[in-house]
N, C-alpha and C positions, 0 to 999 in steps of 0.2 A: 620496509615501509616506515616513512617517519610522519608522526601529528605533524597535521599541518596548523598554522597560525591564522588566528580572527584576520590578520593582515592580507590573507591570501584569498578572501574569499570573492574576492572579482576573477584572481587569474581562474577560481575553480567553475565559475560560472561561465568565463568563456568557452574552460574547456568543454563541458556539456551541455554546452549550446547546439551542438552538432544535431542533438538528439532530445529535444526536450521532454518526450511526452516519456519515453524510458527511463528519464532522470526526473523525474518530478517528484520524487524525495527527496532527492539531493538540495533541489530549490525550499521547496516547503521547509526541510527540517534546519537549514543551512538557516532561512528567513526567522523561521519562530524563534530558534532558540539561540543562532549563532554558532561558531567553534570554539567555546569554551565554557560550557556546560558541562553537568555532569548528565546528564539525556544524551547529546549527541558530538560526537566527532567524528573528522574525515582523515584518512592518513592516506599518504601518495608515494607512488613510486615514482620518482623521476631523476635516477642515475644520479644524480649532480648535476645534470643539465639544462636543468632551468626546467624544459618541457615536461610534463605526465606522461607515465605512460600507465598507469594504473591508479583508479583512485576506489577509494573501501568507505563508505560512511557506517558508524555505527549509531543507531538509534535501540538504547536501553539495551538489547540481546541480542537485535536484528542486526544484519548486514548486506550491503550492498554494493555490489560491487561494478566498476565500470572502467572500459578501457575504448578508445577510436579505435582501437585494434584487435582483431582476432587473434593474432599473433604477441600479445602483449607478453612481458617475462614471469612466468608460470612461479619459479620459487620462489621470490619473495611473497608472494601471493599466497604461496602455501605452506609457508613459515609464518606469519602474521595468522592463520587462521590454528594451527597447529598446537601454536601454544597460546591460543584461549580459549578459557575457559567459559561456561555457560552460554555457549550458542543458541539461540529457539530457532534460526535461522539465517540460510545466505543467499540473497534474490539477484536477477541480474539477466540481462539475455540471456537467450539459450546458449546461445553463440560461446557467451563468454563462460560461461557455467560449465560446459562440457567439459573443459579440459582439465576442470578442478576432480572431477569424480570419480576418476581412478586411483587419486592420491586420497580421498577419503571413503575409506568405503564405510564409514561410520553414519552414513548421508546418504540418503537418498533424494531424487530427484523428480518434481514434480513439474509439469510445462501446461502454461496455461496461454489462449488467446487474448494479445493487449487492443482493446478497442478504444478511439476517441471520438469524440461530439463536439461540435463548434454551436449544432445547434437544434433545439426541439421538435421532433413529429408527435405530436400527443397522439396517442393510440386510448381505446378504452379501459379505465382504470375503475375500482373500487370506488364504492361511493361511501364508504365506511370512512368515520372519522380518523383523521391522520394526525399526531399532534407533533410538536419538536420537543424533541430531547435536550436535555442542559444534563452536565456532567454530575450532577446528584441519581441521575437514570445508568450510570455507569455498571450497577449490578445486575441490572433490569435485563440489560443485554447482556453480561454474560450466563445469567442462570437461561436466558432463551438459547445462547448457542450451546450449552452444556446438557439441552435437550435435544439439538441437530447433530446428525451424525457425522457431516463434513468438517463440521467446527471440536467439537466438544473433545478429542482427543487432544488438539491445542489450548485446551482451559480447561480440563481435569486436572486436580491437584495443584492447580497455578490462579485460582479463583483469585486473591486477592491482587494477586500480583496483575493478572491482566485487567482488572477493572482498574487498577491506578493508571496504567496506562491508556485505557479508553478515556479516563476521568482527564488526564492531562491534555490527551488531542481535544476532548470538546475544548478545554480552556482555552488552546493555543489557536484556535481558530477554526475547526471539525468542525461539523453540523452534522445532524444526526437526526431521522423524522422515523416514527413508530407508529403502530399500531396496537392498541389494547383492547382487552376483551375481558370486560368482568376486571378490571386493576390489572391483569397478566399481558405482558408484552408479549404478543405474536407474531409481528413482523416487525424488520427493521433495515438497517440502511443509514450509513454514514459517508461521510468523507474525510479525507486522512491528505497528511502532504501539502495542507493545501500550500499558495501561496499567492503571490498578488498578479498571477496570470494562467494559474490550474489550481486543479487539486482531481483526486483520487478517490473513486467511488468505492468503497469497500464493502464487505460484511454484510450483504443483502441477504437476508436469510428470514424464512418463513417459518415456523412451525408446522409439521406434519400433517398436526392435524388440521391443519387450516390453507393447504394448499390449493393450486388454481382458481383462486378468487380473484386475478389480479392486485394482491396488494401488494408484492414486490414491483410491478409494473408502477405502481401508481406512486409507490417510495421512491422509484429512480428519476421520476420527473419531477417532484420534488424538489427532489437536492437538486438534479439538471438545473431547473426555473431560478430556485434561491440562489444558488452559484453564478449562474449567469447573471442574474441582477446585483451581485457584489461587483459586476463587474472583468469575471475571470472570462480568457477568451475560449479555453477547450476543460473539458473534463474526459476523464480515461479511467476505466475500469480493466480488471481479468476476467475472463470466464474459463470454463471448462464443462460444463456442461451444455451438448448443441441444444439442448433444450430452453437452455435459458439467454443463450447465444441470440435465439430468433427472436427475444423480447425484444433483448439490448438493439437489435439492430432495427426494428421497429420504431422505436423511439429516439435513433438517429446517431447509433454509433457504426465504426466501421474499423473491421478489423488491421491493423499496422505491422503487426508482428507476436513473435511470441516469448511471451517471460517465465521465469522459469526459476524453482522456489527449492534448495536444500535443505531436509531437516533431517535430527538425527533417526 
């Protein structure tokens, strides 16, 4: 796998053109930050022959990885990830995921369903104040996911380290709407990736004790309405819970496939 060059960042947009809603990292983090940052880079396997057949972006710890092919060449793929160091994770279709996980058994593999929205069903929401977040709220949200049990094992012992990185997505473009109760953030709901024709609903999560109230409903239309009036044409979310499945598709998403998340 070799870094690829700021120069390259049209060929790499063609190549993931194929699939946008899949690659909508690739866009967003390629857009905010460029390939030569110290936040993000893409490296590619392409033989010496001009075409990709594997491409890796890394953003801070994350990675992800993507190929037109299921059949793409497996070891450099697993030599690139072999010898480095501090992984938090490696996303990527299923498809393409699978064939990574018997050379790492250090990883385990989670699959979640990708859904997109072009466009609003408002469904009944909360009528509790909702306000927007700006990246000084950056703790806010992690001390709430370090209360949730889905989250909190991903931001134990990583407290400052993940709020600098929520604090960097609000700057680069994220939007992020909450719910407080008494000063305490209880529910919330961002977006991530974005770029100048998606972005990525992430990190919907409620507090325990304040569940089924519809405010996670009422956060994802939100970001939906704000998004689409920037202008973006689809938003796409994960899920994995059918419970929460039946909101998302209430309020006008529609499942596409499934993605699928390595950590150690």
């Amino acid at each position: 796998m070799r870094k690829c060059m700021e120069s390259e960042k049209e060929n790499i947009y063609r190549y993931i053109a194929l699939e946008p809603e899949m690659n909508l990292f690739f866009y967003g983090d390629i857009e905010s930050f460029g390939l030569s940052s110290s936040q993000v880079e893409v490296y590619a396997n392409d033989s010496g022959s001009g075409t990709y057949d594997s491409l890796i972006l890394r953003y801070f710890d994350f990675y992800i990885i993507y190929s037109q092919s299921e059949n793409y060449a497996l070891n450099p793929v697993l030599d690139f990830f072999q010898n480095r160091k501090n992984i938090d994770s490696i996303s990527g279709k299923v498809e393409l995921l699978k064939p990574l996980l018997p050379h790492l058994p250090q990883f385990k593999m989670t699959a979640d369903y990708m859904c997109r929205c072009s466009s609003v069903s408002p469904v009944n929401t909360s009528t509790l104040k909702i306000e927007k977040l700006t990246p000084e709220n950056a703790r806010d949200i992690v001390d709430l996911y370090l209360n949730i049990e889905e989250f909190a094992c991903n931001y134990r012992g990583k407290e400052n380290k993940m709020a600098e990185q929520i604090r960097v997505s609000l700057q680069e473009g994220g939007i992020a709407w909450g719910i407080f109760d008494n000063g305490r953030l209880i529910s919330v709901g961002s977006t991530s990736g974005a770029n100048s024709k998606s972005a990525m609903i992430i990190g919907i999560a409620t507090h325990p004790d304040y569940r089924k109230k519809g405010y996670a409903s009422t956060i994802v239309q939100k970001l939906c309405q704000e998004s689409f009036t920037q202008g973006k044409e689809f938003l796409c979310l994960f899920y994995h819970n059918p419970d929460a499945g039946r909101i998302y598709h209430k309020i006008g998403f529609e499942e596409i496939g499934q993605y699928a998340t390595l950590k150690p």
